[in-house]
C-alpha positions in Angstrom: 31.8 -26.5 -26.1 30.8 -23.0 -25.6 28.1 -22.8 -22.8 27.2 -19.5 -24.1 26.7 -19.6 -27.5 23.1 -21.6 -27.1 21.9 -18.1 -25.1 22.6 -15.9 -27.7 21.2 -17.9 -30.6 18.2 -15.4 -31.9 15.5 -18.1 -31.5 16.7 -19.2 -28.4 17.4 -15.2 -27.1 13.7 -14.8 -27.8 12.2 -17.4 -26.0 14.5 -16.8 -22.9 12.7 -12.9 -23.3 9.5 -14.2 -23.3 10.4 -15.8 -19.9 12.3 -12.9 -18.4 9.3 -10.7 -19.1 6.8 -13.2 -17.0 9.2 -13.5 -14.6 9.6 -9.8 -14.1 5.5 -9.2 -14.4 4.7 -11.9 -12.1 7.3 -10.2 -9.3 6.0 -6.9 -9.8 2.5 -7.9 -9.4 3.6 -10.2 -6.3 5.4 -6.9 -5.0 2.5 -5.0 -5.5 0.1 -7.1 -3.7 2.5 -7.3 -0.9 2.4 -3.4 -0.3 -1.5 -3.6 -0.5 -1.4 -6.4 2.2 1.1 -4.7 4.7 -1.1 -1.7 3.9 -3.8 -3.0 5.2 -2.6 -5.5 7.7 -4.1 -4.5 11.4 -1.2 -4.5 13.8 -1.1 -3.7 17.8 1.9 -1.5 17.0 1.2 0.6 14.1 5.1 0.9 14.0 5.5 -2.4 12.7 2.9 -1.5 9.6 5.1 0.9 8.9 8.4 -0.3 9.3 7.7 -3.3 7.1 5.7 -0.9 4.0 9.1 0.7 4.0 11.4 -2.8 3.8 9.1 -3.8 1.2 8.8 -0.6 -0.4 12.6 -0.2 -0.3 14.1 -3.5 -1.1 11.2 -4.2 -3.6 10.9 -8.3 -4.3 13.8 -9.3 -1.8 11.6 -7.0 1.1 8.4 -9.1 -0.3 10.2 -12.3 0.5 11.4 -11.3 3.9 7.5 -9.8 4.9 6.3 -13.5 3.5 8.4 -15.2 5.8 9.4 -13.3 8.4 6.3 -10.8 8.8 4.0 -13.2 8.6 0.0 -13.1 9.4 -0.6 -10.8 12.7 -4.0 -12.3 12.6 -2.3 -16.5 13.1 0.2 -14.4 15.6 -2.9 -12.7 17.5 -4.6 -16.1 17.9 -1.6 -18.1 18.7 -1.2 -15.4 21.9 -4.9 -15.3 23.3 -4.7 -19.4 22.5 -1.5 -19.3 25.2 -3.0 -16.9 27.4 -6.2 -18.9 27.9 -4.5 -21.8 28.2 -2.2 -20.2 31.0 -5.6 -19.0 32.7 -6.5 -22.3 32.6 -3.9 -24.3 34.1 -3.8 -21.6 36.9 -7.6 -21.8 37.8 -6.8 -26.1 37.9 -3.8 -24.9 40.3 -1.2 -27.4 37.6 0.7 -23.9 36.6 
């Protein structure tokens, strides 16, 4: 049985298009929010704004999946920090540090 012969059926072919064209709008538009976001995205070192616009700029839907999950939210980064600072503070004001 050829595997290959089902995919190039003209009903079949057409369908599959269909779904190649979402799948193609849907990353573009997921690309282009992702430049808007780094864009925007208040950082302490304006370095890191711009080195990740040009991964994601660059290596297009593979750089918005590595800004996604390796980038991440400063803001959840900024809160984590101040959270493990104060809690430092803390434990040296008890004297348990």
């Amino acid at each position: 049985m050829n595997l290959i012969s089902p995919l190039l059926d003209r009903q079949n072919s057409e369908g599959l298009a269909g779904w190649a064209l979402v799948i193609i709008v849907l990353c573009l538009v997921l690309w282009l929010w992702s430049v808007v976001v780094v864009a925007k995205e208040k950082t302490e070192d304006p370095y890191d704004r711009i080195v990740w616009l040009l991964i994601v700029l660059m290596l297009n839907f593979l750089g918005t999946l590595l800004y996604f999950f390796f980038g991440g939210d400063a803001k959840s980064r900024e809160a984590e920090k101040a959270k493990s600072e104060q809690d430092i503070k803390r434990r040296a004001n008890n004297g348990t540090l």
